[in-house]
C-alpha positions in Angstrom: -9.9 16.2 -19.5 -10.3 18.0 -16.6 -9.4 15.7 -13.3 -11.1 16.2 -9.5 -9.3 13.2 -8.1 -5.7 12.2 -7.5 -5.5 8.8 -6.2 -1.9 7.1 -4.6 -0.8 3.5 -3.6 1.4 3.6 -1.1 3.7 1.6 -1.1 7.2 2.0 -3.1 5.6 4.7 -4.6 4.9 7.2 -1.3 7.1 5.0 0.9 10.0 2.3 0.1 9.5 -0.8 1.8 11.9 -4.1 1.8 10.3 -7.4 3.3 14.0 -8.7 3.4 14.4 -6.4 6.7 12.0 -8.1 8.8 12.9 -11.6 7.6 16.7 -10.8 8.8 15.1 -9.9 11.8 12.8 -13.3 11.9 16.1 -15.4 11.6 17.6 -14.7 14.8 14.2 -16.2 16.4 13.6 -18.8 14.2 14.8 -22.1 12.6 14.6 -21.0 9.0 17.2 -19.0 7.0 16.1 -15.5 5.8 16.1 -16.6 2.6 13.5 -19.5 3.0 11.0 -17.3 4.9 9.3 -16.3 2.3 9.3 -19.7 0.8 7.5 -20.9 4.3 4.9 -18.2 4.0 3.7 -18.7 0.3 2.6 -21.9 1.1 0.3 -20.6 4.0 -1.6 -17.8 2.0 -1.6 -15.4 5.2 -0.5 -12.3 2.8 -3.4 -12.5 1.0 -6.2 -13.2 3.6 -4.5 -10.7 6.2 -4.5 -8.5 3.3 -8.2 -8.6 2.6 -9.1 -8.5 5.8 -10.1 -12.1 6.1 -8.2 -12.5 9.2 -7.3 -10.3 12.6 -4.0 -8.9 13.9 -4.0 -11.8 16.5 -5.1 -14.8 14.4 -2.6 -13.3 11.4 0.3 -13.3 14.5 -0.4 -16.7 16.0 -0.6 -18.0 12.6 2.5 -16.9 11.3 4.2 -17.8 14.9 3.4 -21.4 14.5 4.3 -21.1 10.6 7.6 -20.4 11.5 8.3 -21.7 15.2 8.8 -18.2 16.3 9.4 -17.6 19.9 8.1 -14.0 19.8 5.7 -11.9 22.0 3.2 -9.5 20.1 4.2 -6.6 20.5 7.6 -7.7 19.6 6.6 -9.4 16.0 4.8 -6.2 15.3 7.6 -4.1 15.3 9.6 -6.6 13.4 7.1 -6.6 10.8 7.3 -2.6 10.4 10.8 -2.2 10.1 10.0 -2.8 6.3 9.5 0.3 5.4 12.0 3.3 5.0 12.3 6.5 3.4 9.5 8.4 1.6 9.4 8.9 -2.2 7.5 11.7 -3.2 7.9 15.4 -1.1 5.3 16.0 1.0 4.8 19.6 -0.9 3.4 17.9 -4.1 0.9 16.2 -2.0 0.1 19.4 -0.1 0.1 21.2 -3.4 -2.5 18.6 -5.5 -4.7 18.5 -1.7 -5.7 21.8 -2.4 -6.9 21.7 -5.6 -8.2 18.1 -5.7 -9.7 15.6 -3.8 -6.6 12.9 -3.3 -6.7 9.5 -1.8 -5.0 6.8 -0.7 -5.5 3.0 -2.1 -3.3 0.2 -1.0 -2.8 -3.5 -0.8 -1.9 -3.3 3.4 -3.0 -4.6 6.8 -3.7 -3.9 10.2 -0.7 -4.0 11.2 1.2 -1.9 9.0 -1.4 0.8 7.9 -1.4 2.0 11.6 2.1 2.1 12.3 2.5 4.2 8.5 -0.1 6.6 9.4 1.5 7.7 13.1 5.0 7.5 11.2 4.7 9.3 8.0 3.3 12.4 8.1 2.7 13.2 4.5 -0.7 10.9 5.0 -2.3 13.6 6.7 -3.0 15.1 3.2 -5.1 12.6 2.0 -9.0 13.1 1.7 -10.1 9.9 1.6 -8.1 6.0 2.5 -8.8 2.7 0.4 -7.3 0.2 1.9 -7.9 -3.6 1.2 -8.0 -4.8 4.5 -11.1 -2.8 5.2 -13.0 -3.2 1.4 -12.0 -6.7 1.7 -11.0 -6.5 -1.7 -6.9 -6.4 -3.0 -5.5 -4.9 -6.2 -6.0 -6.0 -9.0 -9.3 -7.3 -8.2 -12.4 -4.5 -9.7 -14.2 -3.8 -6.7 -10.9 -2.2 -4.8 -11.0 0.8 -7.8 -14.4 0.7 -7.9 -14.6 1.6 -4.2 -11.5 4.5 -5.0 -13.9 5.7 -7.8 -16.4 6.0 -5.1 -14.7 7.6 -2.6 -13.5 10.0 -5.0 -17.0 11.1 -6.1 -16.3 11.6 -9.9 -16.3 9.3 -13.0 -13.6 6.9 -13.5 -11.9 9.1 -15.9 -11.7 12.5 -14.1 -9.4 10.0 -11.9 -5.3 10.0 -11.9 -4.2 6.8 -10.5 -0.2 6.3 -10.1 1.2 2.5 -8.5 4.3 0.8 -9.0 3.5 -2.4 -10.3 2.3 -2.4 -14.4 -0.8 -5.7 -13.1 -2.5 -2.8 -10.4 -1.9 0.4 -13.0 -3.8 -1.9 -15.7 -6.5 -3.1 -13.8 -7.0 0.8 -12.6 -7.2 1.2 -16.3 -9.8 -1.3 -17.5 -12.3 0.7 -15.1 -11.4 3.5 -17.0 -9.1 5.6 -14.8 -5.9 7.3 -16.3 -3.3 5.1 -14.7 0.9 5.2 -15.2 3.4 3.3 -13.6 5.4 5.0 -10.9 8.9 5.1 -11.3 10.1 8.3 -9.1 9.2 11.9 -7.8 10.5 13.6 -10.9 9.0 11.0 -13.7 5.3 11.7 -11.5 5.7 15.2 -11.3 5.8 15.3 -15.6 3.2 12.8 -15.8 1.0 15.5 -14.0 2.1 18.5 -15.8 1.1 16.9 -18.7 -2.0 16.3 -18.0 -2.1 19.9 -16.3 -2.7 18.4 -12.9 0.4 20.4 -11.8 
């Protein structure tokens, strides 16, 4: 098989992130315990239609404000709510490396609030060709149409694609469209997944 497209999540694979950070951070503002934020939250489905872009930064803010009884400015929750995420996972040099031989994109479950801050943050994004973000498709892994729009943007068939995300649902429902998908686990386990494919 001979592959023209290298496609990422983001993240835990190109960068760690911990939701527990921001909801130590929401405690000190608010009446609930870190550990029954997240319990809060479920019940409110925000995740998922901030996610698919269903919602705006401000709506997604002053909903989750009253959601918790925050007392909390903007500007303020926002960087709260990117202190989630942490080191980077990959070198940059593999990404700069595969950039010049393939096309290489970006698909991730994110928001407008997070995938702004990552990209002024991390500068290993700046070797992507091409961004699939859910917020913008309107569509979140595992649902088709996100990979479908990835196959697109990548401008080959679904199997000249190599798809690599931490979670086993999003690598399987890259492969029932017929993309050759693994489950990350780390730098070193990716980097032999693509030399055996001759990628690398």
């Amino acid at each position: 098989m001979i592959y023209k497209a290298i496609i990422f999540d983001l993240g835990k694979v190109l960068v760690h992130f911990d939701f527990k950070r921001v909801y130590q951070r929401l405690e000190s503002i608010c009446p609930h315990a870190a550990t029954e934020i997240p319990r809060v939250l479920s019940t409110t489905g925000l995740a998922q239609r901030f996610e698919s872009g269903q919602i705006e930064p401000a709506e997604f803010i002053a909903e989750i404000t009253r959601a918790l009884s925050l007392d909390v400015q903007p500007d303020e929750f926002c960087e709260m709510f990117n202190c989630i995420f942490t080191e980077t996972l990959v070198p940059e040099s593999l990404l700069e490396t595969l950039a010049a031989r393939y096309r290489v994109i970006l698909l991730s479950n994110t928001n407008a609030i997070h995938f702004p801050w990552i990209q002024q943050t991390y500068p290993l994004l700046r070797h992507f060709h091409d961004l699939v973000l859910s917020y913008e498709v309107q569509a979140m892994k595992p649902h088709p149409d996100i990979y479908r729009a990835a196959i697109g943007r990548a401008g080959c068939r679904p199997e000249e694609c190599f798809y690599t995300d931490d979670i086993a649902e999003f690598v399987e429902g890259a492969r029932a469209l017929g993309i050759d998908a693994v489950q990350f686990e780390n730098a070193e386990q990716l980097e032999r997944e693509l030399r055996t494919r001759g990628i690398l």
